[in-house]
C-alpha positions, 0 to 999 in steps of 0.5 A: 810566856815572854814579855816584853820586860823579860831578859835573857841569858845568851847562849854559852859560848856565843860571840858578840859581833865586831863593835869596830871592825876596819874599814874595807878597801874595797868601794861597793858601787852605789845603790850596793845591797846588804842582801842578807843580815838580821836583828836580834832583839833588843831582847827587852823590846823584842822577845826571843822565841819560846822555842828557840834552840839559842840565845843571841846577844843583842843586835839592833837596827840602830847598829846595823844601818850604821853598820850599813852606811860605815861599809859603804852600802846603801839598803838592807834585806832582813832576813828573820832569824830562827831565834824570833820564830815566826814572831817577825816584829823586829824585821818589820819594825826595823824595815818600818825605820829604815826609810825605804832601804830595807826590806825583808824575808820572813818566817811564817806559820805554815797555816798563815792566814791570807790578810796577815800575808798582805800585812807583811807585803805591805810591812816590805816583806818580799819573801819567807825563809825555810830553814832546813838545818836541824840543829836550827829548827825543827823539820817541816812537812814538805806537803805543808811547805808546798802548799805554802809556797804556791801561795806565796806565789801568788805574791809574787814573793820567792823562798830562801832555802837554808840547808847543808851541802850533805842534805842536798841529794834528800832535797834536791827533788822538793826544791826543783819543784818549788814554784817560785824563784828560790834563793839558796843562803850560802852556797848550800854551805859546801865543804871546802875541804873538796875540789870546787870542780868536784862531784859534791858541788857538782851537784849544787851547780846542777841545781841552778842549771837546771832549774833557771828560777833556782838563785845563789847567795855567796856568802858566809866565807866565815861559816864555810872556810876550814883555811879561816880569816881573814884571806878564806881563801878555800871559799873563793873558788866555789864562789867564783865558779857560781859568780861566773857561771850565773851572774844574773842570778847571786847576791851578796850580804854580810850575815851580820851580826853572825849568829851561832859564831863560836870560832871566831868572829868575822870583821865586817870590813874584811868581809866587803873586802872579800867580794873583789875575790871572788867577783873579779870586774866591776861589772860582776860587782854591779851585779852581785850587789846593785843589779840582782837585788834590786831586780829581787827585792825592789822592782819597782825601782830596779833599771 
């Protein structure tokens, strides 16, 4: 069993993430959203999962909102990674220090229970992650998952659904049905080597337009591209075409620290320079990264 003085050995080949990455040229307005980025550990502090399928190095809250404020933006929405389990104390605990500028998508057991569901609204959770990548996690029931989300439902919380552009035509049935607003990490991951306008991603397009409560995260370039750092510039028309086509209903986030990256390691600052890319008026860059999220994750505050 972990303990807290326990360490650990990251997984061969991991990347560490950019300690000094450049300074972007691109200004996000105020009040932008880092809407999907992680803590790692400390491993010392915050025990890896047993049942991990990796390692990561370390990645603090300390570094990410210094990360947060060196880029430009104002609040974080932590997503929990699949190395934590369903043990989401580093989430909570960076949320907790954040001073009301993060707030957080967790993973939880399938037979949670209600009080501890309460906890984690009132810890700033908002939503809970169903991670569908094999190599990641281990599959789940969808009967299970279904129950769950009409619980989640009534929390008014949504689900991020973390899949691969190859298992979306198994998966689309189960995620046209899921009850609450439903945010897709990274495009579903397409392959860049189609058209943009081809019947791939056609079938992605599909899925938002016929389910309205369905939403799309633009990011990850780094993870998509074939065509690589630090232009991707393979991944800019399939995020145009999201951006364009349903502005209400994307976001943006850094993914840092990168998990899992073994090719290269992304600089932050040309990833905030990717956004005018792919989000062409200020209007559009509003939207992705002020409007949408605080809609999502502060409503309360949100205009």
């Amino acid at each position: 069993m972990n303990t807290p003085a326990e360490t650990f050995e990251r997984t061969p080949g991991w990347l560490d993430w950019q300690a000094s990455p450049s300074k972007p040229k691109f200004t996000p307005p105020p009040g932008a959203v880092d809407a999907h980025c992680h803590v790692f550990g400390p491993g010392n502090e915050f025990p890896f999962a047993p049942e991990r399928k990796y390692t990561p190095c370390d990645a603090s809250k300390h570094q990410l909102f210094a990360l947060r404020d060196y880029l430009g933006f104002s609040r974080n929405v932590l997503v929990q990674a699949s190395c934590h389990g369903v043990d989401n104390a580093a989430l909570l605990d960076a949320i907790a220090h954040s001073d009301g500028k993060a707030r957080g998508v967790a993973t939880v057991p399938l037979d949670i229970a209600d009080n501890d569901l309460e906890a984690l609204h009132e810890g700033g959770v908002r939503g809970v992650r169903f991670n569908f990548v094999r190599r990641l996690a281990d599959p789940l029931p969808a009967d299970a998952l279904m129950a769950l989300a009409h619980r989640l439902e009534a929390l008014c919380w949504h689900i991020v659904v973390y899949f691969e552009a190859a298992d979306l035509p198994t998966l689309y049935g189960f995620f046209s049905s899921l009850p609450t607003q439903v945010i897709v990490d990274h495009m579903g991951r397409p392959d860049t080597t189609q058209p943009a306008q081809g019947t791939d991603f056609d079938l992605f397009i599909r899925l938002l337009e016929e389910n309205p409560n369905v939403w799309s995260k633009v990011s990850c370039p780094e993870r998509i591209s074939k065509s690589g750092p630090p232009s991707y510039g393979d991944v800019v028309p399939f995020a145009r075409r999201v951006i364009e086509t349903f502005s209400d209903r994307v976001l943006w986030g850094t993914d840092w620290p990168h998990p899992n990256m073994k090719s290269h390691m992304p600089d932050d600052g040309h990833l905030v320079d990717f956004i005018p890319k792919i989000a062409p008026s200020t209007e559009l860059h509003h939207k992705l990264l002020v409007d949408n999220p605080m809609r999502l994750y502060w409503p309360e505050e949100a205009r």
